[in-house]
Every structure is written in structure tokens, then in C-alpha cells.
C-alpha positions in Angstrom: 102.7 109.2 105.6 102.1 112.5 103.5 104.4 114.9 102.0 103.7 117.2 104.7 105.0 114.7 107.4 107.5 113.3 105.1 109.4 116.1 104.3 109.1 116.8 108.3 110.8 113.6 108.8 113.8 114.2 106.2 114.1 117.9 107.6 115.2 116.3 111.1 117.2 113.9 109.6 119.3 116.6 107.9 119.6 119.0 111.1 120.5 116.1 113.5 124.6 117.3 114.9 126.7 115.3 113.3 128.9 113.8 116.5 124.8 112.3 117.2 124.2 110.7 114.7 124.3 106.6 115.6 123.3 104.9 112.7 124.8 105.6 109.1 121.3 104.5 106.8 117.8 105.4 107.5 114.4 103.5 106.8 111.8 106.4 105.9 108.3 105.8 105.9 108.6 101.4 105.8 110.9 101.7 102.8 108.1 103.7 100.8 109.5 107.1 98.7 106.7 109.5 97.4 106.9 110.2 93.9 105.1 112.9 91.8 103.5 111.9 88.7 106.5 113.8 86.7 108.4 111.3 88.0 106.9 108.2 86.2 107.3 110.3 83.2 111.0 109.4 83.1 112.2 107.5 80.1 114.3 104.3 80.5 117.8 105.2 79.5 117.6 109.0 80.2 118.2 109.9 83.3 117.7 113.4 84.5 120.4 115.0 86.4 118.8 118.2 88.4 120.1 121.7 88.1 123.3 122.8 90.3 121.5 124.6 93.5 121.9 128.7 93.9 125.0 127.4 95.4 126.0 125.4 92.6 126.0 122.0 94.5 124.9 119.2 92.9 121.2 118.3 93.9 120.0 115.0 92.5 118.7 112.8 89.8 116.5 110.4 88.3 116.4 107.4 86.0 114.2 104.8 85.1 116.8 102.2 85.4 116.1 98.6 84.1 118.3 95.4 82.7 118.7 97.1 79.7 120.2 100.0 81.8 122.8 97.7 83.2 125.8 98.0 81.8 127.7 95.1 79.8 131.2 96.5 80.4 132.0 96.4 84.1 135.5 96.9 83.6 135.8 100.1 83.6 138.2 102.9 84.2 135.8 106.1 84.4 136.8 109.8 84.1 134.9 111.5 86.5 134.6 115.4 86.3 135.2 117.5 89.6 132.1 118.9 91.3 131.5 121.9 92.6 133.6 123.1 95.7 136.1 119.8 94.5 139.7 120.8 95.1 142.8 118.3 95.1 142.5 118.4 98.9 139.6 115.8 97.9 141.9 113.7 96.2 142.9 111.8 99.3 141.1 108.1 98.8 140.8 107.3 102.2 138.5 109.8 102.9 136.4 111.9 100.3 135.7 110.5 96.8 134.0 112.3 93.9 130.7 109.9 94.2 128.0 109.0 91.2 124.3 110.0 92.2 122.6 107.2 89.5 125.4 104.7 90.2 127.2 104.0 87.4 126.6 100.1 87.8 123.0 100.8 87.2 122.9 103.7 84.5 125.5 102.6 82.5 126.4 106.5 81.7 129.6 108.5 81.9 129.7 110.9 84.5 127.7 114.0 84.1 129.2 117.0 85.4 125.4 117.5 87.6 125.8 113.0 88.9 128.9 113.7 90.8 129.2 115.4 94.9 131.4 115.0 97.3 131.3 112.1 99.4 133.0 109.8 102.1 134.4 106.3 100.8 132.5 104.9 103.3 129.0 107.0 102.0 129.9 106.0 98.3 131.4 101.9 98.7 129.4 101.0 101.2 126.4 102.6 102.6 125.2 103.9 99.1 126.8 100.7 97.4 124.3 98.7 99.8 121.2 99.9 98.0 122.7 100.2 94.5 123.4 96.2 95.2 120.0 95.4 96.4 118.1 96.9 93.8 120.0 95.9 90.8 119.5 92.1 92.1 115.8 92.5 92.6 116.2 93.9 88.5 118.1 90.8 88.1 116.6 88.4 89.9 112.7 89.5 88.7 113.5 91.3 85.1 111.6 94.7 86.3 111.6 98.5 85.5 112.5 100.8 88.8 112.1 104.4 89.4 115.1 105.3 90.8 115.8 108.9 92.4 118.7 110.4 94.4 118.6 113.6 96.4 121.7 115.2 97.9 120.7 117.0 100.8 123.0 120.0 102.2 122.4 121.5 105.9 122.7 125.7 104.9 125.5 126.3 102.9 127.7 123.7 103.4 130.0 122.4 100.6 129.8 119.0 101.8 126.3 117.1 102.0 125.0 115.5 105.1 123.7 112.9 103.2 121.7 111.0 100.4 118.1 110.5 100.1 117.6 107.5 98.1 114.5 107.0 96.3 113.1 103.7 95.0 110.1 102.1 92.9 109.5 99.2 91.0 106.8 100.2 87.9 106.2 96.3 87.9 105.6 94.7 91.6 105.6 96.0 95.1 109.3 96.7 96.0 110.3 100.2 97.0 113.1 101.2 98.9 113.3 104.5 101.5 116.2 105.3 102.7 118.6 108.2 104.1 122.3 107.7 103.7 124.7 109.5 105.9 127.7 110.9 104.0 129.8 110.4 107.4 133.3 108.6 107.4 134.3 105.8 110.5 136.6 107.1 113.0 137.0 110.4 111.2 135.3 114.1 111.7 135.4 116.8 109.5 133.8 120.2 108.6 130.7 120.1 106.2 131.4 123.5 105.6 134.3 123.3 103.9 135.8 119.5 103.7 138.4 120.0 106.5 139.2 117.4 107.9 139.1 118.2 112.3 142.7 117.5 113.9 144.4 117.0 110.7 144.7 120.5 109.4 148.9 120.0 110.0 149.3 117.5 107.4 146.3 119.2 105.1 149.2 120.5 102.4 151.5 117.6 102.5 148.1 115.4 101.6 147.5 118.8 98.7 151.0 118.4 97.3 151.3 114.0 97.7 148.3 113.7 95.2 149.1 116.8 93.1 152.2 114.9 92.4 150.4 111.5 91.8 147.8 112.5 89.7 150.4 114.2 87.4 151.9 111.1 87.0 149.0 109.2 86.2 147.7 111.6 84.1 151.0 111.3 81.8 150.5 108.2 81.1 148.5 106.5 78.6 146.2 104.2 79.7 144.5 102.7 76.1 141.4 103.7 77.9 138.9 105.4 75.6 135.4 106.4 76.2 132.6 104.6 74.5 129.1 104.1 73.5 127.4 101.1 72.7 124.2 99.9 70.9 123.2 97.0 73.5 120.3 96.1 69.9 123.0 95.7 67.9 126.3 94.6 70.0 128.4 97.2 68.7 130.3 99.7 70.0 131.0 103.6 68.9 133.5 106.5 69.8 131.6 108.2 72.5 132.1 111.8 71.0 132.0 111.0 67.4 128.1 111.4 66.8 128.2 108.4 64.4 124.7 107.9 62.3 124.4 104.9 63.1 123.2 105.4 66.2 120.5 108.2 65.1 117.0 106.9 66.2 118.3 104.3 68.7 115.8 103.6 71.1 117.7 105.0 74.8 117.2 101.8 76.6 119.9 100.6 74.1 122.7 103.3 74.8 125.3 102.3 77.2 128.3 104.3 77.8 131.5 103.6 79.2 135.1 104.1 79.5 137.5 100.6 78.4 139.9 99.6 76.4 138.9 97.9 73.0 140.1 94.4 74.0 137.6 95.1 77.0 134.6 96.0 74.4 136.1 92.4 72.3 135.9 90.2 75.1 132.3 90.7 76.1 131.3 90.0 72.6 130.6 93.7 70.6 131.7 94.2 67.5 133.8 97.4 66.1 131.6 100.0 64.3 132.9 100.3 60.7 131.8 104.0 60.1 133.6 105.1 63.5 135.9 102.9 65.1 138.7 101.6 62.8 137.7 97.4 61.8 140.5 95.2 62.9 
């Protein structure tokens, strides 16, 4: 298939009325992405989130994800910033969720202002969770580097995305994954426009003032949950926003990030830093 004919395909994909569509994940081209050659440019460790849109929606990213981009700490109690258009209207967990574009699981980075849009549950833990799952057990399973790209795709100038196009290429044998992930929700319809949730719009400010009320409370209290990086060379780990030297020249691929609590960091085997993090 070429770009012409590709782009055709993802075009329809998009535009197709939501109450029709029948199937939440689409194969594209026999699993097969097209990537430009900027895109194997990408360094392992870094990935690139794309520029907000005109509309200041978040539009994609890429990473060149590996097992050294897998995190060691999946305990984890992330912070996630609000994207654009987010309001506590969102906050309802059975329907939208703020979701990672390079899953967390297979970056192993905090969440970047330009990774987060606003998705389903049922987009985020399972149709996009689907993928992320395959292709970190084919890293897993066969110790290779993958190209890994995520598109958020918006129909005009909808707040909410129709979907993700996810992207996938292995540098070192012949798996690739294709595929188009509806951001749709089981049972459940609701404007792309603006969130709103179709038939429910009676209870929309007791579900506003219900999570208003818990996130307070959550908020107020303390948690022991502090954000992190670590050098996965040297198994130690380093207050995320303290720019400690002894992380100057460290190779990427060695960064992880993540949000825990210092027994967490312990029982996985890193060590305290002794120029940032007090030594117990």
C-alpha cells in the first residue's frame, strides 16, 4: 500500500459515524505502518512527544522503545497532568481517563504534558492495552529494538479523539504492527465535541461535584509517593527534579522515570543516591 492509499484508508476510518462503527481495533495494510526515514532517527530512551495541534489537542509521539526502555518499577502511582479541553467532568473512572500515548509500561517516563488525551477506559485498558501487551512480549520474548509511534486522530474540531493510530516496527526482525483503535466506550454514547456524555446530561453536575469532592481528599493526603529517576547502569535511583551530576552523560537507554515510594525503589534492588537522596 502507498502513502497515498494509506492515508486514504485512515481518512475513512476517522469519518466513519460513530453509532457504525462495529469493531473497536483495525488491521491497516496486514499489520504494516509506513515510516519516514526521520523516524528511524529516533533515539532509544527519548521519545518525541509532537506539538499540541492549532487546537491545542495532543497529536502523537514516538519512541524507540526496547528492554532497556521497560521500566523496573511497576508499582507505580503516576501523576498525570490534565490535557487540553480536561475538566473534572473527566474525572468520572468509568468512562473517560486521562490516557498515555507511549504507554507508560513501555517508556518508563513520567507523563509529559504533550503523552496524555482524553480517552475511554475501554480505549486506554483494553483496546490500546492489547497492543502495548503484545509488543512489549515480542521485546521480551526476542530482546529487540521497536519503533513505536502513536497518532491521535480528531474528526474537525472535536475535543475528544475518534481514535488511535498505533504504529509499530521492530529495527531487528520482521514484526510490525498496524492498527486503528477506536476511543469508543461499551454501552455508552457520547459527544466527541465536547465529552458529554448523551442521556446523562441530568446527573452531569452531581458526577462534577462527587469527584471535585474526592480528589480533594485524596489530594490532602500524603501518599510517600515521590517522583524518581533511575540509572538502570548503575541501579540507583535520583530525585526526579533535582538535576543530580551524577546522572550528567548517562547514556538515555539507562533513564527510567517513575513515581514510588522508596521502600518500592528498595525492594527491586536500587540503591539510594548519596549526592541526592538522603543514605539510610
Amino acid at each position: 500500500m502507498n502513502k497515498e492509499d494509506y492515508e486514504k484508508v485512515v481518512n475513512e476510518l476517522i469519518n466513519i459515524e460513530p453509532s457504525k462503527i462495529k469493531k473497536h481495533t483495525i488491521i491497516i495494510n496486514n499489520d504494516k505502518p509506513l515510516f519516514n526515514k526521520k523516524d528511524f532517527n529516533t533515539i532509544e530512551g527519548e521519545p518525541q512527544y509532537f506539538e499540541l495541534d492549532k487546537n491545542g489537542r495532543s497529536n502523537g509521539a514516538i519512541a524507540l522503545i526496547s528492554k532497556n526502555t521497560l521500566p523496573l518499577i511497576t508499582k507505580k502511582k503516576l501523576k498525570y497532568p490534565e490535557p487540553s479541553n480536561w475538566n473534572k467532568a473527566f474525572e468520572n473512572k468509568k468512562f473517560f481517563e486521562k490516557c498515555h500515548i507511549i504507554a507508560y509500561s513501555l517508556s518508563a517516563k513520567l507523563a509529559n504534558p504533550n503523552n496524555i488525551f482524553i480517552g475511554t477506559v475501554k480505549l486506554n485498558k483494553s483496546y490500546m492495552k492489547k497492543v502495548e501487551n503484545e509488543v512489549r512480549k515480542h521485546i521480551n520474548d526476542n530482546s529487540v529494538k521497536i519503533l513505536y509511534k502513536v497518532t491521535v486522530k480528531y474528526k474537525d474540531t472535536n475535543k475528544i479523539p475518534i481514535g488511535v493510530l498505533i504504529e509499530a516496527q521492530s529495527i531487528d526482525d520482521n514484526y510490525s504492527v498496524c492498527r486503528f483503535c477506536y476511543n469508543i466506550q461499551k454501552g455508552k454514547k457520547f459527544r466527541y465535541s465536547d465529552g458529554m456524555i448523551i442521556g446523562e446530561k441530568q446527573i452531569w453536575s452531581k458526577v462534577v461535584r462527587t469527584v471535585a469532592n474526592k480528589m480533594s481528599r485524596k489530594n490532602n493526603r500524603k501518599s510517600g509517593y515521590i517522583n524518581y529517576t533511575i540509572n538502570t547502569k548503575t541501579k540507583t535511583f535520583h530525585l526526579y527534579d533535582n538535576e543530580c551530576k551524577q546522572l550528567q552523560n548517562v547514556e538515555p537507554k539507562n533513564i527510567q522515570e517513575t513515581t514510588a515510594t522508596e521502600k518500592d525503589l528498595l525492594a527491586v534492588g536500587l540503591k539510594y543516591c548519596k549526592n541526592c537522596v538522603k543514605d539510610k
